[in-house]
N, C-alpha and C positions, 0 to 999 in steps of 0.2 A: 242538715241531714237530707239526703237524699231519699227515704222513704220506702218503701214497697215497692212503689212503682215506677222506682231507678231499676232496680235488680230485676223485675220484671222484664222489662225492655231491654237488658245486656244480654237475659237468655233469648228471647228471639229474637236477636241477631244472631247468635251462635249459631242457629237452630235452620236446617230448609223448612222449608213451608210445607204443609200438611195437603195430601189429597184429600179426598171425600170419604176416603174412611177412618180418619185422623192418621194415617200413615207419613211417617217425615222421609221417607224416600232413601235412609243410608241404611246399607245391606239388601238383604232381604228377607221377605216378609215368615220364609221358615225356617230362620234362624243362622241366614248367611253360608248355608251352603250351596253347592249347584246343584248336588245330583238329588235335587227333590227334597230335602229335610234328610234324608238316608246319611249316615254315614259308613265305610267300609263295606261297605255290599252286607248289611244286618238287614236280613227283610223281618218285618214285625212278623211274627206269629202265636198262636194261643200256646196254654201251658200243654203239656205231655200230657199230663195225670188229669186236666179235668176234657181232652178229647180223647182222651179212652176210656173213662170215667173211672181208673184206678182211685178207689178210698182207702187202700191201705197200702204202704210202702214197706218191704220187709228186710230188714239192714243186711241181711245175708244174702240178697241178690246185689251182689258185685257187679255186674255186667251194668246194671242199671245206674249204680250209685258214681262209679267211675267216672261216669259223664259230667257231672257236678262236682269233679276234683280237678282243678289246675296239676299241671306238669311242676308245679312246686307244693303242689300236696294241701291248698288251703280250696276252702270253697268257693265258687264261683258266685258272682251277686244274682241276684234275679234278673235284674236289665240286660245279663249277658248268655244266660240259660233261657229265659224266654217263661220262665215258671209263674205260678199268681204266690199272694203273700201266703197263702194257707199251705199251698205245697210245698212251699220253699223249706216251710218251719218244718213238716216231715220229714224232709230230703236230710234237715241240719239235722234230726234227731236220730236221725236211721243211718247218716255216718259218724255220727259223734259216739254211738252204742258201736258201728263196725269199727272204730279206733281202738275203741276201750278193750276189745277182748281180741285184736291186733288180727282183723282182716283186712284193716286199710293202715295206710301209714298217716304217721301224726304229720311231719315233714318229710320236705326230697332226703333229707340227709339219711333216713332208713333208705331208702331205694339206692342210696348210693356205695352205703356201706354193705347190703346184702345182696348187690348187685342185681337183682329183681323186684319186681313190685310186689309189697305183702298181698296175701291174699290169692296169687297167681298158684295154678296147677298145671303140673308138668308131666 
């Protein structure tokens, strides 16, 4: 039997060797992209609702809630709206009540069959 400290010595061979920050040198250090850690041109910023200091979200402002609906009618995540966990849960609850009494659509397939976006004034 080879022991412990056969398999030991197979990984560092595999392995380059460690700078001074224990860094092994393949990729890079924010997570192998180039343009800085960034991806798609997403620049980080805080949520909406807590730099305006909105605490209440009101399901019948459309203008607002729109923003946090995909062009296929589902919610957007937080990582991609930029919201904290608290607002996010408001956002869900203030379009899932705009669903229910049909100011926003459940799926694209309303907007498709009525030809406009529920909720829309003309």
């Amino acid at each position: 039997m080879a022991g412990p400290a056969g398999d030991r010595r197979g990984d560092q061979r595999d392995r380059p060797p460690r700078d001074d920050d224990g860094f092994r040198g393949r990729g890079s250090r924010d997570g192998g992209s180039r343009d800085g850690g960034r991806r798609g041109g997403f620049r980080p910023r805080g949520c909406e609702f807590c730099i305006g200091k909105i605490n209440v979200l009101d399901y019948k402002d459309l203008s607002r809630l729109r923003r946090y609906i995909g062009d296929r009618g589902k919610m957007e995540p937080r990582r991609k709206v930029g919201t904290c966990a608290k607002h996010q849960r408001m956002v869900a609850q203030a379009v899932k009540r705009a669903r229910y009494i049909a100011l926003l659509p459940y799926t694209a397939e309303h907007i498709r069959q009525t030809g406009t976006r529920a909720g829309s004034r003309r």
